[in-house]
SETOR-48565 format. One line per 3 residues: number of its first residue (from 0); their letters; for each residue x, y, z of C-alpha. Coordinates in pm, 1 decimal. Example, Ala and Ser with C-alpha at 12.3 -4.5 7.8 and 13.67 -1.06 7.14 Angstrom:
0> as> 1230.0 -450.0 780.0 ~ 1367.0 -106.0 714.0
//
This chain:
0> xxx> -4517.7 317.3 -644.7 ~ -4393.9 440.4 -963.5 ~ -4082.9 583.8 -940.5
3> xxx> -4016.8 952.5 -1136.2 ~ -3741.6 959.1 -1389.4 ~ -3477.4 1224.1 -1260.9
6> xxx> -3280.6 1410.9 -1512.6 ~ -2926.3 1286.6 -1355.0 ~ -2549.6 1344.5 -1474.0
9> xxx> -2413.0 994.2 -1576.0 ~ -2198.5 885.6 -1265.6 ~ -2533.1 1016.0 -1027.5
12> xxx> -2752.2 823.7 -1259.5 ~ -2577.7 462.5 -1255.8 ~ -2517.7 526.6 -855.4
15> xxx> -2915.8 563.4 -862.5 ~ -2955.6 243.1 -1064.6 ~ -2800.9 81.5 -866.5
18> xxx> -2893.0 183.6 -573.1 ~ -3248.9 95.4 -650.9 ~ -3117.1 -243.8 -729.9
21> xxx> -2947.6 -319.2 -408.5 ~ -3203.9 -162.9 -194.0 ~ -3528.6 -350.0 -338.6
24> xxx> -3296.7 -701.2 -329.8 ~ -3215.1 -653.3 73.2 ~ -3621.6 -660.4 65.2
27> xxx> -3711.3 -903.8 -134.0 ~ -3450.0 -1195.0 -75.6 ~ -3265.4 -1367.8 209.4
30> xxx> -2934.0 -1174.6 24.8 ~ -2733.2 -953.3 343.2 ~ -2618.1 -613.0 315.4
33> xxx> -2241.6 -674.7 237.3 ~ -2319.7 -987.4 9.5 ~ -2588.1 -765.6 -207.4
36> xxx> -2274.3 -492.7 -243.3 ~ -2050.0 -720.6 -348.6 ~ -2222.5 -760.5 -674.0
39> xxx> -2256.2 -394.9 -768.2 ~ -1980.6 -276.0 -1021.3 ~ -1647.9 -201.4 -889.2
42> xxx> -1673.9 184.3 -901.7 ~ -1982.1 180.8 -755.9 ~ -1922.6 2.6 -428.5
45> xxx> -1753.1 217.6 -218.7 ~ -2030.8 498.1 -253.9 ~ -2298.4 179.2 -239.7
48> xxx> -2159.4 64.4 89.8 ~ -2148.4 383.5 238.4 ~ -2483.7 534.3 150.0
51> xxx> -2679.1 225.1 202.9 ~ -2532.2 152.9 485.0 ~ -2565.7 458.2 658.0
54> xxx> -2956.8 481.6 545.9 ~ -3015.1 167.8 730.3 ~ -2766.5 244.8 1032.7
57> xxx> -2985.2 590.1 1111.7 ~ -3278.1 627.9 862.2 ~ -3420.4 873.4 1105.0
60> xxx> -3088.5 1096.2 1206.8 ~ -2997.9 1124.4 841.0 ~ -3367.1 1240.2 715.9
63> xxx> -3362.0 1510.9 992.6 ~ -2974.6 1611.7 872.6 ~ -3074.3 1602.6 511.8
66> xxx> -3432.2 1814.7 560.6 ~ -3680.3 1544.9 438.3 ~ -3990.0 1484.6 682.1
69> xxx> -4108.2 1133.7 757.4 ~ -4484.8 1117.5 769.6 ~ -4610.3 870.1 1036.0
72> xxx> -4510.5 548.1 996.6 ~ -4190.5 615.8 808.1 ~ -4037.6 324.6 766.5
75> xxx> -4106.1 115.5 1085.0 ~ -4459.6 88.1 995.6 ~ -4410.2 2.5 666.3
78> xxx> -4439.1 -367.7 521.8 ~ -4136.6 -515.5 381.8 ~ -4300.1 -434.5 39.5
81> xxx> -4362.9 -94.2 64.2 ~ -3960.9 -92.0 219.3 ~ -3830.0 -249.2 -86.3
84> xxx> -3961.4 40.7 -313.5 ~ -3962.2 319.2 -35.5 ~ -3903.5 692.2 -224.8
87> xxx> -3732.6 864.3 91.8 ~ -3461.5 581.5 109.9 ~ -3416.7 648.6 -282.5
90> xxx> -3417.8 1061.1 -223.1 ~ -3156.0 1024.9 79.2 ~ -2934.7 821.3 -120.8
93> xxx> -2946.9 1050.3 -423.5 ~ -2873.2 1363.6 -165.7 ~ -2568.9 1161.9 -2.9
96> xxx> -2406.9 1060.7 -286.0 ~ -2323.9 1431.9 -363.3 ~ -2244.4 1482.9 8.1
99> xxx> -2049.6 1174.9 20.3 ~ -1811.2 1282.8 -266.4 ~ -1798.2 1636.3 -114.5
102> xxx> -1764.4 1542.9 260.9 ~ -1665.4 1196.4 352.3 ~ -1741.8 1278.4 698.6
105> xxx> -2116.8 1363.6 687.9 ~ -2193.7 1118.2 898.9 ~ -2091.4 1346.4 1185.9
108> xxx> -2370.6 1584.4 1094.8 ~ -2635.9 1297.9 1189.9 ~ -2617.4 1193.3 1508.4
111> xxx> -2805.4 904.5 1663.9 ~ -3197.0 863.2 1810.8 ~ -3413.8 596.0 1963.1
114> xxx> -3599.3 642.8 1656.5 ~ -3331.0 444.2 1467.9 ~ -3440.4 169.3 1558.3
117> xxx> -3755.3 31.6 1505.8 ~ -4007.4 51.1 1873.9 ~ -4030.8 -336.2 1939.3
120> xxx> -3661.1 -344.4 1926.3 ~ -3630.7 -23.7 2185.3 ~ -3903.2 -142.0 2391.9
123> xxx> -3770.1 -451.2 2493.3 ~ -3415.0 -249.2 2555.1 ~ -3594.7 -36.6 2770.7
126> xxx> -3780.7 -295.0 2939.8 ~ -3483.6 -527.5 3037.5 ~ -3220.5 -251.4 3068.5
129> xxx> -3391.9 70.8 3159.6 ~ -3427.4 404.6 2948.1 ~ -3041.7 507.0 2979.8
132> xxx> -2855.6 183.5 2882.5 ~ -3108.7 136.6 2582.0 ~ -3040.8 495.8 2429.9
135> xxx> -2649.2 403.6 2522.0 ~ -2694.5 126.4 2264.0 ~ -2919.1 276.5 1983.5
138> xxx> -2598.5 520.2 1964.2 ~ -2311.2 264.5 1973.9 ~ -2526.6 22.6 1760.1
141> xxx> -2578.5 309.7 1509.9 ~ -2250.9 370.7 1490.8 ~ -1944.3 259.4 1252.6
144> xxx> -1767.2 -55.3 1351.0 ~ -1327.2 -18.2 1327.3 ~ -1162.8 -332.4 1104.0
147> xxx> -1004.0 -511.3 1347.3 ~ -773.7 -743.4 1309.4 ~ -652.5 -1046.9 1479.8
150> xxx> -267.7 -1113.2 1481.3 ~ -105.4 -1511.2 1458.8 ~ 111.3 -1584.4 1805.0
153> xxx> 321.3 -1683.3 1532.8 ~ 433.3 -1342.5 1432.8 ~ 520.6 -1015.2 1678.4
156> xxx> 210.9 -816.0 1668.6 ~ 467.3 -491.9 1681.2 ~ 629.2 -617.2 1325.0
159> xxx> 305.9 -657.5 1210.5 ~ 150.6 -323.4 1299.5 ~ 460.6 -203.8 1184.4
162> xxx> 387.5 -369.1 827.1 ~ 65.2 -269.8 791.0 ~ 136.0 125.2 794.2
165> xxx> 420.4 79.3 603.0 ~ 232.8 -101.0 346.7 ~ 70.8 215.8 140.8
168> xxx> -276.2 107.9 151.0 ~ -371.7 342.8 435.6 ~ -209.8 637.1 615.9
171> xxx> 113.5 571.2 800.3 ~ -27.0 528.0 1182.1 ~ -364.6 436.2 1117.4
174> xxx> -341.2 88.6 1210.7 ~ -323.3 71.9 1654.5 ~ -289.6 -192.1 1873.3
177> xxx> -649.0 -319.9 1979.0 ~ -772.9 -142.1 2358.5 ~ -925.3 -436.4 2425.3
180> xxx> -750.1 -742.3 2252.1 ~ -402.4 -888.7 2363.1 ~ -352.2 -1000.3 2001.4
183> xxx> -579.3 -766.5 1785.3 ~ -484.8 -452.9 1569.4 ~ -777.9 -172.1 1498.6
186> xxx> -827.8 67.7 1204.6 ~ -1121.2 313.8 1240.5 ~ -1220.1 231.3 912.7
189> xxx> -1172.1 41.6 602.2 ~ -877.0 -39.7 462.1 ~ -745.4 -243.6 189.0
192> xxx> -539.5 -459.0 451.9 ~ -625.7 -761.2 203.2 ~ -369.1 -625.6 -49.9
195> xxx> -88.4 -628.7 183.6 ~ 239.3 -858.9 205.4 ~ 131.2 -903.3 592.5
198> xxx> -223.0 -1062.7 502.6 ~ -62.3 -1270.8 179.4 ~ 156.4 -1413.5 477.1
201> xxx> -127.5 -1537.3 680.6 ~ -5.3 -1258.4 959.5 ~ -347.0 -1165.6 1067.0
204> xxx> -759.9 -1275.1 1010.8 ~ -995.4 -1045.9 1019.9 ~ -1223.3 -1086.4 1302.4
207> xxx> -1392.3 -843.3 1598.2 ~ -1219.0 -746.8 1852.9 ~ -1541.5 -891.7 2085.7
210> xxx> -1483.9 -1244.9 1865.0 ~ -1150.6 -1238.6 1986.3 ~ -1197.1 -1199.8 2351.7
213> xxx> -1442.5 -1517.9 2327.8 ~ -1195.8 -1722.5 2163.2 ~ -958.1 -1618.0 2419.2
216> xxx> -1233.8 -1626.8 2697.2 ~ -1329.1 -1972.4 2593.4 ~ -911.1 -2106.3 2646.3
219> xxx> -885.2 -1914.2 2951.8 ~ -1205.4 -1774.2 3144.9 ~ -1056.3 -1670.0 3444.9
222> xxx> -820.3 -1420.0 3287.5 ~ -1084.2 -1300.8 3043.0 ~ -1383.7 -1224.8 3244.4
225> xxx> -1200.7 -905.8 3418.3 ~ -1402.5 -786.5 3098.8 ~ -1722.9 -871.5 3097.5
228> xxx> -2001.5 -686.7 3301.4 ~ -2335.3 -765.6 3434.5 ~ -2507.9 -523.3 3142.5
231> xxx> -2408.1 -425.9 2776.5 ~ -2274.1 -166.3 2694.1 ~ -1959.4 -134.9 2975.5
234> xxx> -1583.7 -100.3 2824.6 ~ -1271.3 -183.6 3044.9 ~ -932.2 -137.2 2808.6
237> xxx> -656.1 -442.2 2854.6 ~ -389.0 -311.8 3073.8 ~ -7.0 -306.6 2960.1
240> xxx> 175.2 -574.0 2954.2 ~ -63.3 -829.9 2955.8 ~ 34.3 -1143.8 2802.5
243> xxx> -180.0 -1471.3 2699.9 ~ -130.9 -1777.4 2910.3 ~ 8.2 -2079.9 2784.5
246> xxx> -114.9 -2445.8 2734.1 ~ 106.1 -2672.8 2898.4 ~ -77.3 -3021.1 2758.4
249> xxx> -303.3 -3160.9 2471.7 ~ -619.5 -2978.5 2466.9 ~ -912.9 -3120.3 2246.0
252> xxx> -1147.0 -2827.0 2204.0 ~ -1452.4 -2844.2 1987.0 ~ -1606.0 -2564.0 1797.5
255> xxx> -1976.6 -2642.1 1758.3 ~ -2115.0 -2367.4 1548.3 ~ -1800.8 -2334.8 1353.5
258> xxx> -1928.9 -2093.4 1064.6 ~ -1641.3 -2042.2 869.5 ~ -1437.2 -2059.7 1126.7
261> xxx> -1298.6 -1735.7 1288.6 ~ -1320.0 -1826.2 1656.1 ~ -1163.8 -2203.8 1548.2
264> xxx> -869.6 -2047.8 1378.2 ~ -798.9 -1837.1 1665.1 ~ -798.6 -2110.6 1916.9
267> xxx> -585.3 -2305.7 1726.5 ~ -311.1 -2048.2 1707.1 ~ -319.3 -1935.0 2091.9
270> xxx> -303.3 -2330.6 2139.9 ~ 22.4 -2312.5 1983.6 ~ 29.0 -2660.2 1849.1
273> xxx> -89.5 -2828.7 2207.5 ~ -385.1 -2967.9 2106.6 ~ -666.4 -3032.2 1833.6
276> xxx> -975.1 -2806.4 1721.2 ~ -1280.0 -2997.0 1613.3 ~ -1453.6 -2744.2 1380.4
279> xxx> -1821.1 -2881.5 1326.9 ~ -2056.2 -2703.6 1113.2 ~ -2384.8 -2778.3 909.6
282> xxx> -2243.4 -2536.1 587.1 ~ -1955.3 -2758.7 389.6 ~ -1882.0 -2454.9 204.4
285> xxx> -1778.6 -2270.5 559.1 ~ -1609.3 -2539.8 639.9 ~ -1420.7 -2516.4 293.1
288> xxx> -1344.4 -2179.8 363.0 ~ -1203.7 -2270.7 700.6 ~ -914.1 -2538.0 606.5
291> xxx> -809.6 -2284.8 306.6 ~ -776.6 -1999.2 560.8 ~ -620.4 -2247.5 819.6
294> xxx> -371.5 -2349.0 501.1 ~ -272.8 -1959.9 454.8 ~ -247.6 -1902.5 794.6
297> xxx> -47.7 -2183.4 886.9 ~ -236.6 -2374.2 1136.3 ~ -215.9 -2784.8 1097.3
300> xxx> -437.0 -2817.4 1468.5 ~ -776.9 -2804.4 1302.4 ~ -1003.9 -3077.9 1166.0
303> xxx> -1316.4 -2982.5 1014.8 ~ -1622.1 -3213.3 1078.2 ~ -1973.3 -3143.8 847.7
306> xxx> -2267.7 -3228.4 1064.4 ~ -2622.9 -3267.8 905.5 ~ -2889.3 -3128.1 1093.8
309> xxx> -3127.9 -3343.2 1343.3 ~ -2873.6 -3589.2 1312.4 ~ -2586.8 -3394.0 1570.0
312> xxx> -2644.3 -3713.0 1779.2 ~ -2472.5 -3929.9 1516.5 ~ -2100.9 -3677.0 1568.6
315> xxx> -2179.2 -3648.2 1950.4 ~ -2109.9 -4020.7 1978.6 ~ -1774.9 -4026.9 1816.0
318> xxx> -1671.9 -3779.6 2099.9 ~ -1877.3 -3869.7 2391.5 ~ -1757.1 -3719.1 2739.7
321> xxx> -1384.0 -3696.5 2580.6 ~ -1314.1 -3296.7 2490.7 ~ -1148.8 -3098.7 2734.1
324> xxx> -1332.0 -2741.7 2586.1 ~ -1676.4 -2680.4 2369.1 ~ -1729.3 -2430.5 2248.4
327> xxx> -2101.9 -2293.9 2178.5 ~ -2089.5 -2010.8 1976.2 ~ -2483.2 -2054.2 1853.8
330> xxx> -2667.7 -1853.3 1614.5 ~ -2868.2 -1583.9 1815.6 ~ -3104.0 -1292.2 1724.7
333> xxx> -2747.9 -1086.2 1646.0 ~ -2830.9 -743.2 1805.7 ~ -2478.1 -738.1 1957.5
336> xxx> -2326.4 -684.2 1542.7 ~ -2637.8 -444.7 1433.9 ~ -2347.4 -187.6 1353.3
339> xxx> -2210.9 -425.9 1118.8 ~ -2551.1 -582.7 962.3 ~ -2803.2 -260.7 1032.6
342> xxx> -3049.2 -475.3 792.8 ~ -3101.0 -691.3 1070.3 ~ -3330.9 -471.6 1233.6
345> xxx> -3531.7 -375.9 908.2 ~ -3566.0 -758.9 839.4 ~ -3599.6 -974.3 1148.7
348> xxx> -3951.0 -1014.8 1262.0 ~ -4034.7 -1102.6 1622.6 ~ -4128.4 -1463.7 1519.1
351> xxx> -3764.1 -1499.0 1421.2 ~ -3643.7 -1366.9 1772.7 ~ -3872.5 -1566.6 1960.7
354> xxx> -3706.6 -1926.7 1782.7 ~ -3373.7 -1828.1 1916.9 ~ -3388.7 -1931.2 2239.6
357> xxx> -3535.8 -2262.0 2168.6 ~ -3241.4 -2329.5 1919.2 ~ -2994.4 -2251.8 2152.8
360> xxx> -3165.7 -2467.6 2402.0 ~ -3124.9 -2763.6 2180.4 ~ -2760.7 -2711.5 2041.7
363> xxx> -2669.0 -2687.9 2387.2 ~ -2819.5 -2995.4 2502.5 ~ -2679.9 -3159.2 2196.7
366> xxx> -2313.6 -3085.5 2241.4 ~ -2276.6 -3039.9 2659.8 ~ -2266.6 -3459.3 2688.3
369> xxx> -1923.6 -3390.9 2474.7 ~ -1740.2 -3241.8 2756.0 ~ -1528.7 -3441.6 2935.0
372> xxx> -1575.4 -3509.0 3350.9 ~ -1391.5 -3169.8 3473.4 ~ -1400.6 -2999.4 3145.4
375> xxx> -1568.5 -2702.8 3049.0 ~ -1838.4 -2564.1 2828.9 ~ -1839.8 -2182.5 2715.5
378> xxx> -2175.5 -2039.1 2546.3 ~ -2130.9 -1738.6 2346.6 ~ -2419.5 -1555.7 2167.6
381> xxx> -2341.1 -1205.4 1943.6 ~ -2684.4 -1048.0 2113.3 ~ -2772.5 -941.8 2465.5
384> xxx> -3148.4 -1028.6 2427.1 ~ -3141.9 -1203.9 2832.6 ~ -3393.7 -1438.0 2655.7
387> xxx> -3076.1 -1545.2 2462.5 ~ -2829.8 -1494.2 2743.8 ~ -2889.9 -1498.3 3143.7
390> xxx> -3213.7 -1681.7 3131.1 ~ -3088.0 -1882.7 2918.4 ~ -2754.3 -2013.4 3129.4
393> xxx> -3062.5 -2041.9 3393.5 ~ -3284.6 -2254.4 3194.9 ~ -2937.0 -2460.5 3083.4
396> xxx> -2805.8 -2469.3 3461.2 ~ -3198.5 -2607.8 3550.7 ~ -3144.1 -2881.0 3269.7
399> xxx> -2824.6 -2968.5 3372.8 ~ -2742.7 -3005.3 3697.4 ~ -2397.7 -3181.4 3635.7
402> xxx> -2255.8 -2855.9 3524.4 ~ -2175.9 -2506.0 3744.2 ~ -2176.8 -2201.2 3600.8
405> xxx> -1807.6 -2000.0 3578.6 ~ -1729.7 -1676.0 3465.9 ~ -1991.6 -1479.1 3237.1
408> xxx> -2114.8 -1174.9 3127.9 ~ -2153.3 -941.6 2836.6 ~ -1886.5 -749.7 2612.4
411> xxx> -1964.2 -419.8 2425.6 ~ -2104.6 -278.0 2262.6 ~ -1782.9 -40.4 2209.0
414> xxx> -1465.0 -81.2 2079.6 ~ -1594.2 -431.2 1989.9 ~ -1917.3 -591.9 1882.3
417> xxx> -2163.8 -691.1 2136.2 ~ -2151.7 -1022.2 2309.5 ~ -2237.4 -1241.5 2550.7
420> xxx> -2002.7 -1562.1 2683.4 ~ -2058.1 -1789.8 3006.5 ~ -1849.1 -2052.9 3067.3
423> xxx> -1975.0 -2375.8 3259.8 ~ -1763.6 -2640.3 3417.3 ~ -1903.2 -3024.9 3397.2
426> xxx> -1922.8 -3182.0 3747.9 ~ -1579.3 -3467.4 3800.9 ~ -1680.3 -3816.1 3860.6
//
């Protein structure tokens, strides 16, 4: 569709540009949301990661706050094609960016629906958590996520908070101690916490508060799971006082699905030096990523270990029945982090979903003959699809039989992301 030239004032008129840019590229490539933004001009990326973002969070919610009528089958019946050039998205982004510089809080003034999402996606909410618990997550999933932060053992998360809203980049008191992690710091939204003398001394990663409890859940199950429910969406806050456990001997642990390495670097430090992570991952590049952050943060207890797909067999000899903890933190359908990637659910096609489970299936398989007689595996997924997640620690448990299932459950969405962790514990000799 041809697009109408629109007599613009100049800042309006490159925001448009490149707006049209970044919205026809999350359409037309395999480029995400924050990656796409990151190429936009400096002045333009605050306003581009706002607007866009909140188009995709609540495309319905924001047309009804800003007047404009969707005809039938606006957008969820529309092909990816006819998304990447779609005149309302265009229209609403033009309207907000005058709102946006006006009112940095419009967001208020649209408040969530079903309609959000797209029906497949609500359907099968509705379907394997009833009516209430799916509308419960269209409006925490629609939603802005908090920076969190996770703080090093290494440093007292007090002088640290302390730090950070000292530091000028932010409000004094903005920055709280996390409801729900023992080691994690929250700001409702962003802030340049990258600039600070606390970051430049490897004080704190950011990571979700939900990613955080997983690590931690992974370590220590038993002390974790007083957080985890049977359904998504449930919150229970950490209670005073709490402190982490300690390791009292070597612990080999073994990150499967390593990325670039969040969860490993957070094991590491609450390991405090007793033990080794084993950070595998098919991406070198993550894996760069990983020993630079480990170098900043100060962490010497991780090795990283590239694996080349269909040939995991080849590393799971090398470690065969020998590591005390693996953890399984496999890639998943990701409905559980929609608030953070809300072009997820514009994108991801059913086929996509239905290939999850079966890749899960066979990363677990691969890496469970790793765990050591008595030891313990933990599967984590960032969804709650239960093909992803209970049926699956069924279909595992069925496959398995040397191995009982522990603690489990889901986490968020709230505070945190959403997830889901079980932990299983391999049969002695």
């Amino acid at each position: 569709m041809q697009k109408k030239p629109l007599k613009l004032n100049p800042v309006k008129a490159v925001f448009v540009e490149h707006f049209d840019i970044l919205w026809t590229k999350l359409f037309t490539s395999p480029v995400h949301l924050d990656s796409a933004i990151s190429k936009a001009p400096p002045s333009m990326k605050a306003p581009l990661a706002e607007i866009t973002r909140v188009i995709l969070q609540r495309p319905n919610s924001i047309a009804h706050y800003l007047g404009f009528r969707l005809s039938e089958g606006e957008p969820w019946g529309l092909t990816q094609d006819e998304l990447a050039d779609w005149p309302t998205a265009r229209a609403m982004a033009e309207r907000l960016f005058k709102t946006w510089k006006q009112d940095p809080d419009f967001k208020r003034g649209a408040k969530s629906f079903d309609t959000d999402f797209p029906p497949e996606l609500m359907h099968e909410w509705r379907g394997e958590y009833g009516h209430i618990i799916a509308s419960n997550l269209a409006r925490a999933l629609a939603d802005d996520a908090p920076l969190s932060l996770r703080v090093t053992r290494q440093q007292p998360i007090l002088d640290v908070l302390s730090s950070l809203n000292d530091s000028g980049v932010m409000d004094r008191d903005r920055a709280k101690l996390s409801k729900l992690s023992p080691v994690g710091i929250t700001i409702a939204s962003y802030a340049g916490v990258l600039q600070t003398e606390a970051h430049k001394n490897g004080w704190f990663e950011i990571q979700d508060e939900g990613s955080q409890i997983m690590s931690l859940f992974a370590l220590w199950p038993s002390h974790f799971a007083k957080f985890l429910h049977k359904a998504p969406g449930k919150f229970i806050p950490l209670e005073k006082g709490f402190e982490l456990p300690t390791i009292t001997s070597n612990f080999n642990v073994i990150d499967a699905c390593a990325g670039a390495g969040g969860k490993s670097l957070a094991m590491a430090d609450a390991l405090r030096g007793r033990g080794q992570v084993f950070s595998y991952d098919i991406s070198e590049r993550k894996l760069l990523s990983l020993r630079q952050r480990a170098k900043r943060a100060g962490v010497n207890n991780i090795k990283t270990v590239p694996v080349k797909p269909g040939e995991e067999s080849v590393v799971v000899k090398k470690f065969l029945g020998k590591a005390d903890l693996v953890l399984v933190d496999a890639p998943c359908s990701g409905w559980g982090v929609l608030r953070r990637n809300p072009d997820i659910k514009w994108r991801q096609d059913q086929d996509t979903r239905e290939r999850m489970p079966e890749l899960q299936f066979t990363i677990l398989n691969n890496y469970a003959p790793l765990v050591k007689p008595g030891g313990r595996l933990v599967y984590g997924v960032c969804t709650f699809r239960k093909s992803e997640t209970i049926n699956m620690v069924a279909r595992f448990l069925e496959a398995n039989p040397e191995f009982k299932a522990g603690e489990g459950g889901f986490l968020g969405p709230h505070t945190s992301d959403g997830f889901f962790m079980q932990s299983f514990t391999r049969n002695p000799k």
